[in-house]
C-alpha positions as protocol buffer text, in pm:
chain_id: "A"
residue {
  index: 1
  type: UNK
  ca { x: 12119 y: 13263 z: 11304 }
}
residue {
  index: 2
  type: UNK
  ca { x: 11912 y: 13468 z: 11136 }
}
residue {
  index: 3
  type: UNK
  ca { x: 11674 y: 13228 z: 10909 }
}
residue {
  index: 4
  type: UNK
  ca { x: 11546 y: 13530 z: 10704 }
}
residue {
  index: 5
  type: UNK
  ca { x: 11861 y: 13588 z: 10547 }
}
residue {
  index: 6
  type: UNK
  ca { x: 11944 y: 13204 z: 10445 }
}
residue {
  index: 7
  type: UNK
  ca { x: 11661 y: 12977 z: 10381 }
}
residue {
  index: 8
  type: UNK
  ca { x: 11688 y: 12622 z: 10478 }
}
residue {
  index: 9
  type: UNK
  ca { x: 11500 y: 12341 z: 10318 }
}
residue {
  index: 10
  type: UNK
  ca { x: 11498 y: 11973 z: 10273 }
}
residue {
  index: 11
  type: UNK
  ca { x: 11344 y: 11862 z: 9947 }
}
residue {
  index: 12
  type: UNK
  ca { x: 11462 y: 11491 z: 9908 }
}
residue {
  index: 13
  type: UNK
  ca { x: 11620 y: 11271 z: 10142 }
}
residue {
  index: 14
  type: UNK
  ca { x: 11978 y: 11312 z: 10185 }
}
residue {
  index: 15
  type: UNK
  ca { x: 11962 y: 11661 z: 10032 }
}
residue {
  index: 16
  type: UNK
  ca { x: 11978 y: 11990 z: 10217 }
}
residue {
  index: 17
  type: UNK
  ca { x: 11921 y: 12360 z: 10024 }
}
residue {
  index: 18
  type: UNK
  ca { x: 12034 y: 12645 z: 10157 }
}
residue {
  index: 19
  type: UNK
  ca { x: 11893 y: 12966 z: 9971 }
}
residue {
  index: 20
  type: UNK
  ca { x: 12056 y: 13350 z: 9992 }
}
residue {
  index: 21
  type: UNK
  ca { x: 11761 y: 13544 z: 10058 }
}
residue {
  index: 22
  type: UNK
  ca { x: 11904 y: 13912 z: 10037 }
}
residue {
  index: 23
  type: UNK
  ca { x: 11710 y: 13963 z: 9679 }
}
residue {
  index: 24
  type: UNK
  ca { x: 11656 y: 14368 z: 9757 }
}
residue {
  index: 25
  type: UNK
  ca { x: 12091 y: 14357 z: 9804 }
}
residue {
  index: 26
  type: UNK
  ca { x: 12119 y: 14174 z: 9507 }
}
residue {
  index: 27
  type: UNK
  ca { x: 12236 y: 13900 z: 9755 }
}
residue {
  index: 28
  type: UNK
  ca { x: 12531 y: 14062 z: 9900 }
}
residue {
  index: 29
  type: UNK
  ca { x: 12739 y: 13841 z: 10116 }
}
residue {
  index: 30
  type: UNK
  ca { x: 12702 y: 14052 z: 10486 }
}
residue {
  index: 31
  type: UNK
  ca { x: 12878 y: 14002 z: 10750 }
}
residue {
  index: 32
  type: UNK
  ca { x: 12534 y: 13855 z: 10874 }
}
residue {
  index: 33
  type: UNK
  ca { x: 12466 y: 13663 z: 10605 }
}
residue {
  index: 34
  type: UNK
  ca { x: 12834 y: 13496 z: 10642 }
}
residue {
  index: 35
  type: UNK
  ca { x: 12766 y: 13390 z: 10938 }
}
residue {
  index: 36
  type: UNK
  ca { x: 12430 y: 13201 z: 10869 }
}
residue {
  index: 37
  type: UNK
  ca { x: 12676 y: 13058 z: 10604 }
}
residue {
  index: 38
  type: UNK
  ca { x: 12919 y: 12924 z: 10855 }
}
residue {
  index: 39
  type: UNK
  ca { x: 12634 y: 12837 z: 11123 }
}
residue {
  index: 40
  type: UNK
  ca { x: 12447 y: 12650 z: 10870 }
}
residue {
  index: 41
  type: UNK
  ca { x: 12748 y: 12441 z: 10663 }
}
residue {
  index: 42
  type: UNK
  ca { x: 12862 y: 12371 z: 11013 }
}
residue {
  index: 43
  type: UNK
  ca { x: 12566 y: 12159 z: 11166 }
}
residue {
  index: 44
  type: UNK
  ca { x: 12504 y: 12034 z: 10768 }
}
residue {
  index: 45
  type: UNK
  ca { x: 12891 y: 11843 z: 10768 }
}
residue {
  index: 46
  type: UNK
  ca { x: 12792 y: 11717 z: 11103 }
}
residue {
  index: 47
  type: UNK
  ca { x: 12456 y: 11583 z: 10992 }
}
residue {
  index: 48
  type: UNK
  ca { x: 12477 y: 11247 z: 10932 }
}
residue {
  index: 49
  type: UNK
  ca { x: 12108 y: 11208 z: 10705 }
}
residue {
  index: 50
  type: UNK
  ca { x: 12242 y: 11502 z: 10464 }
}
residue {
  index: 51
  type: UNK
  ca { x: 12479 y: 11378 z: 10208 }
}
residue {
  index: 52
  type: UNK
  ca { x: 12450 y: 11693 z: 9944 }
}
residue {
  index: 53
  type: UNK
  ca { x: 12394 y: 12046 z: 9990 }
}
residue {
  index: 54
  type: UNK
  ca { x: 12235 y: 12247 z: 9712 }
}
residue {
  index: 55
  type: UNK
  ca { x: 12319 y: 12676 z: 9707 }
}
residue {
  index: 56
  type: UNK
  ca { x: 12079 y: 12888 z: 9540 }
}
residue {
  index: 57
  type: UNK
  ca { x: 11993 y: 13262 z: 9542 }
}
residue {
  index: 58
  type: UNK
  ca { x: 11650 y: 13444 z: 9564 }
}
residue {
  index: 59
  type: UNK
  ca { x: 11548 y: 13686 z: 9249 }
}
residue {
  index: 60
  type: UNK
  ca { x: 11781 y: 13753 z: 8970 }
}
residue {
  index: 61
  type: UNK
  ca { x: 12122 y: 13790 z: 9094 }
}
residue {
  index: 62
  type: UNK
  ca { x: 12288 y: 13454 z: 9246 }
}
residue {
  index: 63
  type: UNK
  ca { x: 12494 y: 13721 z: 9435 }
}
residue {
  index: 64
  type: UNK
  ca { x: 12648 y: 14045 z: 9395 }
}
residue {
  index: 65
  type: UNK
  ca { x: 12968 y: 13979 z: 9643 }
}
residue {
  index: 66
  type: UNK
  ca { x: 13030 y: 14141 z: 9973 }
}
residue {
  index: 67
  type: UNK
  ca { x: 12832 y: 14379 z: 10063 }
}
residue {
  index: 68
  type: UNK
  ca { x: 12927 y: 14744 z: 9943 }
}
residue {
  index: 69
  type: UNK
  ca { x: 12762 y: 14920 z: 10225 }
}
residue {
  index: 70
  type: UNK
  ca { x: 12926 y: 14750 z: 10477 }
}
residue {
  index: 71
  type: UNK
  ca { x: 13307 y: 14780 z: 10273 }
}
residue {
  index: 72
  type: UNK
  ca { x: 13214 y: 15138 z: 10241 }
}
residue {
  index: 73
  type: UNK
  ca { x: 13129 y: 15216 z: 10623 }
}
residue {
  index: 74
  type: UNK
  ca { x: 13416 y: 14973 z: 10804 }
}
residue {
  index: 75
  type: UNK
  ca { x: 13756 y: 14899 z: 10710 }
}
residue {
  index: 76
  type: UNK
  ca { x: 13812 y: 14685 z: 10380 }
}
residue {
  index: 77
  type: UNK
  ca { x: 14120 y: 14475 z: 10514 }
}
residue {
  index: 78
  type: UNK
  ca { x: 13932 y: 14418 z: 10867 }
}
residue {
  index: 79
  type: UNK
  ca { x: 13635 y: 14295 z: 10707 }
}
residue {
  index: 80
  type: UNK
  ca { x: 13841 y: 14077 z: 10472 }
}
residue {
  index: 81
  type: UNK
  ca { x: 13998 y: 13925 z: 10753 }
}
residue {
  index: 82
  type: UNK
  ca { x: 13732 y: 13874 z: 10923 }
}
residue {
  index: 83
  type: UNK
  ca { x: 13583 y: 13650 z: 10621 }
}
residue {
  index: 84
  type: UNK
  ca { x: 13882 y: 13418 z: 10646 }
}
residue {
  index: 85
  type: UNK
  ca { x: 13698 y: 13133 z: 10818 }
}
residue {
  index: 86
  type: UNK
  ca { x: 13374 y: 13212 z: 10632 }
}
residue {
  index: 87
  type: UNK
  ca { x: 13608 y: 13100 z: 10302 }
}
residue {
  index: 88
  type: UNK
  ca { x: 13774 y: 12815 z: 10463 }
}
residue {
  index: 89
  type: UNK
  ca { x: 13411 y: 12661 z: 10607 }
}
residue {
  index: 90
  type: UNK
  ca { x: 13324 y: 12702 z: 10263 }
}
residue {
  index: 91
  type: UNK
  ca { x: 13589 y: 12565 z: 10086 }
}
residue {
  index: 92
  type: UNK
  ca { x: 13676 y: 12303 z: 10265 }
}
residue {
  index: 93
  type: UNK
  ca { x: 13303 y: 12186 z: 10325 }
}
residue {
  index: 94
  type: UNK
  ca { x: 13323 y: 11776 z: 10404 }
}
residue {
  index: 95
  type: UNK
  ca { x: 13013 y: 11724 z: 10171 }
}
residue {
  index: 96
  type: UNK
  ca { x: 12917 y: 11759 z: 9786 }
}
residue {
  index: 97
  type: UNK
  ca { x: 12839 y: 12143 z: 9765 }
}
residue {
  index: 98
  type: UNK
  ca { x: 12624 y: 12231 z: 9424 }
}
residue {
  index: 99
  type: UNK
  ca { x: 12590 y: 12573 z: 9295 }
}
residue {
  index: 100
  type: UNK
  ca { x: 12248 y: 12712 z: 9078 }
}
residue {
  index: 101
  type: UNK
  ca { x: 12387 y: 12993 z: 8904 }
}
residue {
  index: 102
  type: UNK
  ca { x: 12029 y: 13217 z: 8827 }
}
residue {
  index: 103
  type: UNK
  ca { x: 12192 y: 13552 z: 8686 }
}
residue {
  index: 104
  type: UNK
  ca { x: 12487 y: 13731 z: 8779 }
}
residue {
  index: 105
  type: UNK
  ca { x: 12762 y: 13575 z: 9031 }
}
residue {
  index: 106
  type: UNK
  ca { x: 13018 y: 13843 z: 9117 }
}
residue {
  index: 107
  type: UNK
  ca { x: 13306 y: 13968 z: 9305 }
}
residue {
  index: 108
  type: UNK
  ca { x: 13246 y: 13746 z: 9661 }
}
residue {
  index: 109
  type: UNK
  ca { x: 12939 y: 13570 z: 9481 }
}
residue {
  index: 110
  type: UNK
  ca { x: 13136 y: 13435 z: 9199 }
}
residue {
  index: 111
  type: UNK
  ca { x: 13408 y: 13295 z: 9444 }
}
residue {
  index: 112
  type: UNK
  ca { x: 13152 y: 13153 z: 9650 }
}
residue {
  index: 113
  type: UNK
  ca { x: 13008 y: 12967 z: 9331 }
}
residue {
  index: 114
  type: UNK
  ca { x: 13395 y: 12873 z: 9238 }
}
residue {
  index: 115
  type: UNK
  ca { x: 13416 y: 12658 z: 9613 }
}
residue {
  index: 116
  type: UNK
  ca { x: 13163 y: 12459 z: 9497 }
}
residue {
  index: 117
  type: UNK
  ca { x: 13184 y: 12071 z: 9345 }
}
residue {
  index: 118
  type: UNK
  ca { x: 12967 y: 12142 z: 9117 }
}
residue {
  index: 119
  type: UNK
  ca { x: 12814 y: 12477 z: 8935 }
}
residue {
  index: 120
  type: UNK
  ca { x: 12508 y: 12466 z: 8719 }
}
residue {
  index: 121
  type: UNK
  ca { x: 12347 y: 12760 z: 8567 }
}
residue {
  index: 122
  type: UNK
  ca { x: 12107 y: 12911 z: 8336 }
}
residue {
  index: 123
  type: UNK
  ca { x: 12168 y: 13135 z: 8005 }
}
residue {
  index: 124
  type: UNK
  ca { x: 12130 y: 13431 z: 8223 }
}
residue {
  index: 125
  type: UNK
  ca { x: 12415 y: 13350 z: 8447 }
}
residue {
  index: 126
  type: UNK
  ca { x: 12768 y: 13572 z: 8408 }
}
residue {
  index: 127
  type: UNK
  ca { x: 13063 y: 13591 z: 8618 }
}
residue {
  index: 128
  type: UNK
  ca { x: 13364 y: 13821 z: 8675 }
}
residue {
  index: 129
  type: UNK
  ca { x: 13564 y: 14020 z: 8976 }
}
residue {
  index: 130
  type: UNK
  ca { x: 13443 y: 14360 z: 8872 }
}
residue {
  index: 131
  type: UNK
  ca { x: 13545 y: 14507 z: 9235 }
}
residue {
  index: 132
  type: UNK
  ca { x: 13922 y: 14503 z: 9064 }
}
residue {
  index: 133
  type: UNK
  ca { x: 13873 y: 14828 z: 8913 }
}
residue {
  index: 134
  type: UNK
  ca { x: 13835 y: 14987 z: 9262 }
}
residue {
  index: 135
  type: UNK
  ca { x: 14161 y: 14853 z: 9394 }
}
residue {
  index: 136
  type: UNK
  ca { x: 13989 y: 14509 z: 9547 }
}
residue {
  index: 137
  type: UNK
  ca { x: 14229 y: 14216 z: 9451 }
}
residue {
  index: 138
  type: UNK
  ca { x: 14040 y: 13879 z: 9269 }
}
residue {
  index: 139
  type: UNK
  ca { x: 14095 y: 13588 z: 9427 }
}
residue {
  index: 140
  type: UNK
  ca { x: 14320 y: 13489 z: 9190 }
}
residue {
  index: 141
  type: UNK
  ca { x: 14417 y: 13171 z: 9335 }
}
residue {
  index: 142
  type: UNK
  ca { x: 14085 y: 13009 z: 9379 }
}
residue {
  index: 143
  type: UNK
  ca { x: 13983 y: 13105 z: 9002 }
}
residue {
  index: 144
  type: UNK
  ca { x: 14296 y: 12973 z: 8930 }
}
residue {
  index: 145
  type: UNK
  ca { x: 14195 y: 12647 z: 9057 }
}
residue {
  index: 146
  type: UNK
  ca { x: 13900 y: 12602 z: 8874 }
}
residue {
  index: 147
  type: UNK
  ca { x: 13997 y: 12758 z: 8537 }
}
residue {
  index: 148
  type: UNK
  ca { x: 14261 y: 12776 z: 8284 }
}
residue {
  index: 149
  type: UNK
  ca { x: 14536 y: 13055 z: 8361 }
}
residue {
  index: 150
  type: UNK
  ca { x: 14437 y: 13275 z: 8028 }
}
residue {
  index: 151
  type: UNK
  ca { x: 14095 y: 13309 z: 8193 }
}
residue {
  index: 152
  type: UNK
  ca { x: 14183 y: 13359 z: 8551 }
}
residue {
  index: 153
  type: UNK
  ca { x: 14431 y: 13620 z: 8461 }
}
residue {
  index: 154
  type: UNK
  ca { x: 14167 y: 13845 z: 8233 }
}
residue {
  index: 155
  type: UNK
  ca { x: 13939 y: 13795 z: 8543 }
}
residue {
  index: 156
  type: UNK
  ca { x: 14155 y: 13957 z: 8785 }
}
residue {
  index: 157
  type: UNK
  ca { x: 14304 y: 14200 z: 8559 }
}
residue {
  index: 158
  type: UNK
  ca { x: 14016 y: 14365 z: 8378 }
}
residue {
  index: 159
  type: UNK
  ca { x: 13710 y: 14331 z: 8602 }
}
residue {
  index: 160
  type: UNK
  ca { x: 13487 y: 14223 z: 8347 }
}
residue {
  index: 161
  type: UNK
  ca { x: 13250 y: 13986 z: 8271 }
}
residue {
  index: 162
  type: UNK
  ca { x: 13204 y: 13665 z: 8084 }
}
residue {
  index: 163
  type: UNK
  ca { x: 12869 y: 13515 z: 7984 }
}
residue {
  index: 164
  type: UNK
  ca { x: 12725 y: 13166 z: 8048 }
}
residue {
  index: 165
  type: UNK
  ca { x: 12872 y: 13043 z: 7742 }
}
residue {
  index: 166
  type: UNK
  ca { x: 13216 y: 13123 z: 7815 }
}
residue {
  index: 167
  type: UNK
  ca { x: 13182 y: 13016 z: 8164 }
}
residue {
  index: 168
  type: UNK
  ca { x: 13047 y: 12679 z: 8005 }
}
residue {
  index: 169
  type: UNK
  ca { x: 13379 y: 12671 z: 7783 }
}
residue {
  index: 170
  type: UNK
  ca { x: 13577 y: 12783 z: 8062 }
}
residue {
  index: 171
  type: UNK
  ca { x: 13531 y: 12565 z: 8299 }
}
residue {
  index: 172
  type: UNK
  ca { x: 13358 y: 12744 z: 8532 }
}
residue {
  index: 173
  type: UNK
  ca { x: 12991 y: 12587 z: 8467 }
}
residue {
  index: 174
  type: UNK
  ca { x: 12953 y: 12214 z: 8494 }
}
residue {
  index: 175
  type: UNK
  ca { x: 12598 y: 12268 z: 8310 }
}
residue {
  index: 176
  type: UNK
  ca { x: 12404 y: 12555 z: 8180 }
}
residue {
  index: 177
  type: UNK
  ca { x: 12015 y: 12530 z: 8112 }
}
residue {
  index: 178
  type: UNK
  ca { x: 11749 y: 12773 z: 7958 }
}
residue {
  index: 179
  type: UNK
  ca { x: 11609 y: 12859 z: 8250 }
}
residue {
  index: 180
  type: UNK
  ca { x: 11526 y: 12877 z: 8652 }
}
residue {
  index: 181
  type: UNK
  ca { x: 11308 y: 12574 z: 8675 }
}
residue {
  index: 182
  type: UNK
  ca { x: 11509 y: 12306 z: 8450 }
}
residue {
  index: 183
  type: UNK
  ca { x: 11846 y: 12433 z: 8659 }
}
residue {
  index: 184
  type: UNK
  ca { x: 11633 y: 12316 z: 8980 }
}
residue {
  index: 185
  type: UNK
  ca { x: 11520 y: 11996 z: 8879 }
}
residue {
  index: 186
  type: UNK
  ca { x: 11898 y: 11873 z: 8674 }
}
residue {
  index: 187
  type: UNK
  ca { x: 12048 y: 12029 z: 9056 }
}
residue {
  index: 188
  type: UNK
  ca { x: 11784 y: 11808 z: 9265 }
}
residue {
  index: 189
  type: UNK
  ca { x: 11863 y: 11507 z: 9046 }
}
residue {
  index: 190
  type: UNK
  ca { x: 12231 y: 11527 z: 9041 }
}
residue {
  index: 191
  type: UNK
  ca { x: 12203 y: 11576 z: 9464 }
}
residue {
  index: 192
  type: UNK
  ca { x: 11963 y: 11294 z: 9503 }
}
residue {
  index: 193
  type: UNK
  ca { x: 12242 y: 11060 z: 9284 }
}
residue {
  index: 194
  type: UNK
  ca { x: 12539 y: 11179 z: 9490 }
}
residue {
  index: 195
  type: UNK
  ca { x: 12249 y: 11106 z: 9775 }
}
residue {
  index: 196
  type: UNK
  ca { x: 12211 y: 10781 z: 9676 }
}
residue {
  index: 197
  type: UNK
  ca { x: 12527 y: 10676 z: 9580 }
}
residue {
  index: 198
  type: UNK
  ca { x: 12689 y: 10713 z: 9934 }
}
residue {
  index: 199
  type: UNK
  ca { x: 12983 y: 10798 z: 9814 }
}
residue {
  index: 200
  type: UNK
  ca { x: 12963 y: 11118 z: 9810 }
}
residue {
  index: 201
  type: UNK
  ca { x: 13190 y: 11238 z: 10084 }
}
residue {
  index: 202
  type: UNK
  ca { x: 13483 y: 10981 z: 10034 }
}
residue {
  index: 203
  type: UNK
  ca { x: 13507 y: 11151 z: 9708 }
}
residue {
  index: 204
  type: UNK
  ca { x: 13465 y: 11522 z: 9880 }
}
residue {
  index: 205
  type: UNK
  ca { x: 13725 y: 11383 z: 10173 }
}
residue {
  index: 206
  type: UNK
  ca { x: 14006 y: 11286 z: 9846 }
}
residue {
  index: 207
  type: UNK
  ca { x: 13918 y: 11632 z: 9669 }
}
residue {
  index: 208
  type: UNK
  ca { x: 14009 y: 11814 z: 9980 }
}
residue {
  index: 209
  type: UNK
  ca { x: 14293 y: 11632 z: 10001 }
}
residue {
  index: 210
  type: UNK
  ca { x: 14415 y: 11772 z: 9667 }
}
residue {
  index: 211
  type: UNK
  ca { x: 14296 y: 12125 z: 9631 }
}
residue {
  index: 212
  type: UNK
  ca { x: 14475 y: 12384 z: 9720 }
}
residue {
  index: 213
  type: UNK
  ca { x: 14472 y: 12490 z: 10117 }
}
residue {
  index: 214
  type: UNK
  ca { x: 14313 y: 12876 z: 10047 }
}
residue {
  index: 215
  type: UNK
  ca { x: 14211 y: 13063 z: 10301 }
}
residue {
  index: 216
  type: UNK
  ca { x: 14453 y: 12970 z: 10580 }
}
residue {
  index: 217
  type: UNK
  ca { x: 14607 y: 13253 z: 10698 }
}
């Protein structure tokens, strides 16, 4: 795995953070990059001293989606085939998974914020599936899941993008917070609680067990 792309830290007990660490590609999910995903949430789930995981991006963008260089060079459907099991490790991670939402989360990056438990964000947070309006379908049935129809459906359809406060009365933020550091600390506390609590993943394991089975085929 390559650690340069996908930070790893342990700042409480109980509580892993994994950080995107693309900042100069906005955070763009490579193919590289989905693989320290998978690698990573892997060994977490099987970690028995790591009840929470905390995902957070480097610089300004939480991420910008798949990478465009890569969808430009190779073949879309291939590569979005490819990504099946990244989505499914994802989504059907066996622990609490928190999102902190810094700035934009787009395209793959906002999907990848939607198969978390739990998204917090700041002001400058925003969200949409802007790669629509170049004939790349939404993943309408995971924003579906989170969000009320209305919403999902002007997602998919117009590519554009909604602001923290929408998100906030959308459904799509749990919290939002003024800024960077305050995000942190509320996503350190809540992990450290679901830490603490230990029952964290019989809660996950019953969520699973309801959501919708994306990403299967």
């Amino acid at each position: 795995m390559n650690e340069s792309l996908l930070m790893i830290e342990r700042p409480l007990e109980g509580v892993a953070q994994l950080i995107l660490n693309r900042p100069e590609s906005k955070n763009a999910l490579s193919k590289a990059l989905r693989t320290a995903l998978v690698t990573q949430l892997t060994a977490l789930a099987a970690d028995d001293s790591v009840e929470a995981v905390i995902l957070a991006g480097v610089g300004e963008v939480f991420c910008a989606g798949f990478d465009l260089k890569e969808l430009s060079e190779g073949d879309t459907k291939a590569i979005f085939a490819e990504a099946a099991n990244y989505h499914r490790v994802v989504h059907r991670f066996s622990k609490p998974l928190i999102a902190a939402i810094d700035g934009p989360a787009i395209a793959g990056g906002m999907d990848l914020a939607l198969m978390c438990d739990i998204r917090f964000g700041t002001e400058q947070a925003s969200f949409g599936q802007p790669q629509v309006r170049f004939g790349i379908p939404a993943a309408y049935d995971l924003i579906v899941s989170v969000c009320d129809e209305a919403t999902a459906r002007y997602l998919c359809l117009t590519g554009n993008l909604i602001d923290s406060n929408t998100a906030m009365a959308r459904s799509i933020l749990s919290e939002c917070f003024s800024d960077r550091t305050r995000m942190q600390k509320e996503a350190l506390d809540c992990a450290a609680m679901i830490s603490k609590s230990k029952s964290g993943r019989a809660s996950k394991a019953a969520f699973l067990a309801r959501q919708p089975r994306l990403f299967e085929s």
